[in-house]
N, C-alpha and C positions, 0 to 999 in steps of 0.2 A: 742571622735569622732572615727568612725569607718568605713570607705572606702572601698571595696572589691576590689581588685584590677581589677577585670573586669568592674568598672564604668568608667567613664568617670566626672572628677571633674576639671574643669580647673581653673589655678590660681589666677582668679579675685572673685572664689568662700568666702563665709564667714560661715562656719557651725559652729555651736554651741555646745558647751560641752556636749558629749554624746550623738549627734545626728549620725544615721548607713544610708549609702550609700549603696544598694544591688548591684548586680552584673549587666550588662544591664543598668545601672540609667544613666542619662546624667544630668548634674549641670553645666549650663554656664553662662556668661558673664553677672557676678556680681548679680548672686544670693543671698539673704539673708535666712540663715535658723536659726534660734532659738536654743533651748537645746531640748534635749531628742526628736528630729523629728527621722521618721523615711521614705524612699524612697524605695519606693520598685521598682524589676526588669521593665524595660521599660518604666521606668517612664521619662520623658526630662522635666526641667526646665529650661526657659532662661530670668535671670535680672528681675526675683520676689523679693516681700519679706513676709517672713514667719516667724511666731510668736515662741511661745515654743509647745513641744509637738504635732506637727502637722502631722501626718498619712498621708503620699503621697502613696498611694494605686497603684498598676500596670498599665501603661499603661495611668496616666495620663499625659497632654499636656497644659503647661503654658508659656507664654511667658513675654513680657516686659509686666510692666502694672498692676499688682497686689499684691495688701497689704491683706495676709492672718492672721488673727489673733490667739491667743493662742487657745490650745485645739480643734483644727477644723480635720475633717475624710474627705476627698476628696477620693472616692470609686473607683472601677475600674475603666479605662479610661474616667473620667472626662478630658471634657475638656471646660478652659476657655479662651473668646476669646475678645482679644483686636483691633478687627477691622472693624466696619460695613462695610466696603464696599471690600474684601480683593481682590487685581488683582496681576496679575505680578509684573504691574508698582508701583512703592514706592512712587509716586506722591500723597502729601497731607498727607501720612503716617507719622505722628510725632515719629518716633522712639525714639527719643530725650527725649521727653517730658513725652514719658512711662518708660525710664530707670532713670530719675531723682530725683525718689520718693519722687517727690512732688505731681504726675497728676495719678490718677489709673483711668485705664478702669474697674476694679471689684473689688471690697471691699469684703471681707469673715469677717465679727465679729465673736469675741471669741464664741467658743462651738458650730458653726455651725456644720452640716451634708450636706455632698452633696452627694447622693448616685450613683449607679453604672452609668456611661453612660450618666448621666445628660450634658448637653452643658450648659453652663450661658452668656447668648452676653453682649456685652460690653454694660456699662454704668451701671450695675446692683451694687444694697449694697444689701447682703445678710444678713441680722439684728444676732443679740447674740442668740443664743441656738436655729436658725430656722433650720428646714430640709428639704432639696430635694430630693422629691424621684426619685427613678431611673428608666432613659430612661427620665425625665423629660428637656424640653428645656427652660430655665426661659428668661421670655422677659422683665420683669418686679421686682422691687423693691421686694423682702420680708422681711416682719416686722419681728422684735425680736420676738422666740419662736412660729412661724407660720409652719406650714406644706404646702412646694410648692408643690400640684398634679399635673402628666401628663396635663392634662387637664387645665392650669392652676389656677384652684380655690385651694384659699389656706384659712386655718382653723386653727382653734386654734389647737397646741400638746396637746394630752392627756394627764394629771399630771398623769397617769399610764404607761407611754409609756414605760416604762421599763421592767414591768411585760410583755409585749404586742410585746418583741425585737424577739422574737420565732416564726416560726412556723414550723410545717412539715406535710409531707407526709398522708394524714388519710387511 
């Protein structure tokens, strides 16, 4: 495990064996993170829980309320959200019941993709090997190995998607 000393890790945290803290990272109140994750600068987690090997990319924004599973890439400032109706007032907000992990507002399954800028609102499962793409707002359920569009129409991943992770400039 590996902390920069300019993070911010508070002592209710749980990180996992050779998982690295960047510089900027905030980790609070009873975060779980797995092995081999990594947190990048500006990233704020608070009383998640997170698998092995999970890529917290800059700039993301989690709070109580979600179970992210192994293998998953959360891209530039994703952010996921545990509140339909979010006000000042904390009335009817079960904060409780999102830091207990028993109750998630978002589910992320192993080998997801959630790409840059995506928001996921509450109530959402993100299915095993599916991907969002980015700037996407997911309002709804995606299935194992499905591609959420902007738009929301979602489609099968290409069994080439790998050849297909490139592009540039012509």
């Amino acid at each position: 495990m590996q902390v920069h000393p300019l993070a911010h890790v508070d002592g209710t945290v749980s990180l996992g064996e050779g998982t690295r803290v960047w510089q900027y990272a905030s980790i609070t109140r009873g975060t779980v993170m797995g092995r081999d994750c990594s947190v990048s600068p500006f990233a704020m987690l608070d009383g998640s829980i997170y698998g092995d090997r999970v890529i917290v990319s800059g700039g993301v924004k989690a709070g109580a309320g979600f179970r992210v599973g192994n293998d998953v890439f959360l891209g530039p400032n994703v952010v996921l959200c545990n509140d339909c109706w979010p006000a000042s007032s904390k009335d009817g907000y079960r904060d409780d019941l999102l830091r207990s992990g028993k109750t998630f507002a978002v589910v992320v399954e192993d080998g997801a993709v959630i790409g840059a800028g995506a928001v996921v609102l509450p109530g959402i499962r993100i299915g095993k090997g599916a991907v969002i793409a980015a700037g996407a707002v997911v309002e709804r359920n995606v299935p194992d190995c499905m591609v959420y569009r902007r738009n929301g129409y979602a489609s099968v991943k290409p069994a080439d998607w790998q050849e297909k992770r490139m592009r540039f400039v012509r």
